[in-house]
C-alpha positions in Angstrom: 20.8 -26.2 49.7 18.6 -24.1 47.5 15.0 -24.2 47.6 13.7 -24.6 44.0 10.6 -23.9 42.2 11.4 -25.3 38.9 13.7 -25.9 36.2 13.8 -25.0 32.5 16.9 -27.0 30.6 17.0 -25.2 27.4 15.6 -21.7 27.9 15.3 -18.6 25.5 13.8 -16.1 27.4 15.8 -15.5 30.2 18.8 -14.2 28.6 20.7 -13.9 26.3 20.7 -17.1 24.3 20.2 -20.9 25.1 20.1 -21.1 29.1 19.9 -23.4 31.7 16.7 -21.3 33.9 16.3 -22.0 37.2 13.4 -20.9 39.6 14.3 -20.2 43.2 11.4 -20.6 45.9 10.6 -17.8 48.6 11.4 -14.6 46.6 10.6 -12.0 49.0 10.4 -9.0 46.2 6.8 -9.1 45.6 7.2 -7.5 42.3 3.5 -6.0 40.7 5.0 -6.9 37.8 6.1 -10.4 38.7 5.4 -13.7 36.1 5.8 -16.0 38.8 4.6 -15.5 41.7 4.3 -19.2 42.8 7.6 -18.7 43.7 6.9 -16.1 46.6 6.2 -19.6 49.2 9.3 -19.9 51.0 7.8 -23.5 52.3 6.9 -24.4 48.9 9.9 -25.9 46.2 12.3 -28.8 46.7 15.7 -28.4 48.3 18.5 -28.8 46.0 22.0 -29.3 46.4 24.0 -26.6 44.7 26.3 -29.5 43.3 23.3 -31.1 42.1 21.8 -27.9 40.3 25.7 -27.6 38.7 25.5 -31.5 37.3 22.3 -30.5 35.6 23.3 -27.9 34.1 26.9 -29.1 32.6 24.7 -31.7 30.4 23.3 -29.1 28.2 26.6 -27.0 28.1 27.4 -27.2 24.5 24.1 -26.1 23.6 24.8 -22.7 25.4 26.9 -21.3 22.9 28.9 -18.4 23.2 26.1 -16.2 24.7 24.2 -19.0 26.7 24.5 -20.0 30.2 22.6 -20.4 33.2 20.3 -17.9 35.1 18.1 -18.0 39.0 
């Protein structure tokens, strides 16, 4: 299971290219610089199966290109 924050299907910032983004819950990093830091609540999110995360993201596959893919 992986505790997620959110999900962003056809992302542009996070990479190179069209990505499938997803946000993990409970970073522990505390970055000054951080963008999201919502995320830092380990009891906040939903629990996701990895399989299930993996379905998602093979539906937008051919929009991914030969740069795109998926980032956490």
């Amino acid at each position: 299971m992986l505790r997620v924050h959110s999900i962003q299907s056809l992302g542009t910032l996070d990479g190179p290219g069209v990505r499938f983004v997803v946000f993990v819950q409970g970073c522990h990093l505390r970055c000054k610089c951080c963008h999201n830091p919502d995320t830092w609540d380990s009891r906040q999110g939903n629990e996701l199966p990895v399989e299930e995360l993996v379905r998602r993201a093979v539906r937008y596959k051919e929009y991914f290109g030969a740069e795109g893919g998926i980032t956490l």
